[in-house]
N, C-alpha and C positions, 0 to 999 in steps of 0.2 A: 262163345260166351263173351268176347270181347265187349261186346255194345251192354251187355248186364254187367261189367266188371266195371266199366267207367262209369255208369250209371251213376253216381253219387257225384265223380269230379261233374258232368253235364249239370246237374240241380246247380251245383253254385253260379254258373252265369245269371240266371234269371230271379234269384235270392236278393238281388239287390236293385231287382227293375219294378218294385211296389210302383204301382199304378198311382199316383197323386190324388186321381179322380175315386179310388178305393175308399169308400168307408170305414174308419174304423170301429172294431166293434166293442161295443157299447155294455153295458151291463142291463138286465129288463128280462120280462119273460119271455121273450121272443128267443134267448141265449140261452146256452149250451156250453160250459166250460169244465176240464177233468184236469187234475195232474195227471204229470206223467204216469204213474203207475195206472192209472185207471183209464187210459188211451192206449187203443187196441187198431190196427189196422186191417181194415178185413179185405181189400186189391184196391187197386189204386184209385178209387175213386170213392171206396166209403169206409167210413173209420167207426170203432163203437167207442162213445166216450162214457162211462161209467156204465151204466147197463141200457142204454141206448143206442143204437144204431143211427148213424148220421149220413146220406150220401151227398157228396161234393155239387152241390148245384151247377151245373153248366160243364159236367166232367165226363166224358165216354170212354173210361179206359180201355183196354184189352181185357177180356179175360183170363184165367189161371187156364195153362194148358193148349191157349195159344201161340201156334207156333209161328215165330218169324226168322227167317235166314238173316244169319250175319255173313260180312261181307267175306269172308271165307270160304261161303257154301255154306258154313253148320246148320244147322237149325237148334235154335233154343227157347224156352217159354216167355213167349216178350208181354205173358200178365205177372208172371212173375216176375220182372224183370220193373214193369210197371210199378208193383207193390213192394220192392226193395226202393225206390226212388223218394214214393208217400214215407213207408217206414223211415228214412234216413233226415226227411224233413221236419219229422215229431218225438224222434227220438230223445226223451231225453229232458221234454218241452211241457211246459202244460198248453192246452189247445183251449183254443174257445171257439163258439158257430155262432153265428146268428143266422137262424131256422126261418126259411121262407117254403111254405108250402111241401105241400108229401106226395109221395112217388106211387104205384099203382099199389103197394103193398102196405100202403102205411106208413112209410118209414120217412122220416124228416131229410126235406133238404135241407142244406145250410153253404152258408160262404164261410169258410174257417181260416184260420190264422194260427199260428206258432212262428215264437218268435219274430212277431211283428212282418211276417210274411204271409199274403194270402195262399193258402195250400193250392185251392182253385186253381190262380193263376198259374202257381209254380210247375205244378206236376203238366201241364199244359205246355206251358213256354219251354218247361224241360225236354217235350218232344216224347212226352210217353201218357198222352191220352189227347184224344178229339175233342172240341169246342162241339158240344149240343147248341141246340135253337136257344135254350132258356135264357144264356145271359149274353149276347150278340157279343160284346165287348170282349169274349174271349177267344174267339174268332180269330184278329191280328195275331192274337200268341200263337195260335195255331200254323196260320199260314209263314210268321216269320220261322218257326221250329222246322218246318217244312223247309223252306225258302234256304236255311241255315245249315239241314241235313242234322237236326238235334236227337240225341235218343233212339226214338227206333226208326225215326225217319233216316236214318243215315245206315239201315239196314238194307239189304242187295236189292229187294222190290221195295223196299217201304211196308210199312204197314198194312197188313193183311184182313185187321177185323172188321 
């Protein structure tokens, strides 16, 4: 459990590496903003904000129940592991999205923010979810997270899902 236990210290390196070329978001109907009490995370890559269901555009987490070895040998739930990192980055925060396009089920994606950090990025650069096709630019984070041994890249195979 080590690599879940730092989980939160890893999120802070990439907290403060907001991309320049990042949007910020804006107010309009295209947005999606909850306080805290009404931001809900359901695994690390999609959050419900008020009675909505939102998935992180360009995020491929692990699933819950996904198992990856830490460097000890153990084996522990590195979606769960995933969804402590989002939870610790909204904690507390009110969140906003701006909503580009829906997923096979309907569900909205979005680029979201807390605390003036893009979640997207964070949860990515932190080394506890994949860069998908949809938004090429988070690609680098992925490969430096990698490159870095960040998250669960720094578990005994790496990343299993």
């Amino acid at each position: 459990m080590a690599v879940s236990a730092g989980a939160v210290a890893l999120v802070a390196l990439p907290l403060h590496t907001q991309n320049a070329a990042t949007p910020r978001i804006a107010t309009g109907p295209d947005m999606l903003a909850a306080q805290p009490a009404q931001v809900a995370v359901v695994d690390a890559g999609t959050l419900r904000l008020k009675d909505r269901v939102v998935r992180l555009l360009g995020v491929d987490p692990p699933v819950r129940g996904a198992t990856c070895q830490a460097s000890d040998g153990k084996g522990f739930d590195c979606g769960a592991a995933a969804t402590n990192v989002l939870a610790a980055l909204v904690r507390e925060t009110p969140v906003a999205c701006r909503l580009n396009g829906h997923d096979e089920l309907g569900r909205p994606f979005g680029v979201c923010e807390a605390s003036g950090t893009e979640l997207n990025r964070a949860v990515i650069a932190a080394g506890y979810a994949r860069a998908d096709r949809s938004l090429p630019a988070l690609k680098h984070e992925e490969e430096t997270a990698r490159n870095q041994r960040r998250g669960l890249w720094a578990t005994a195979h790496g990343p299993t899902w």
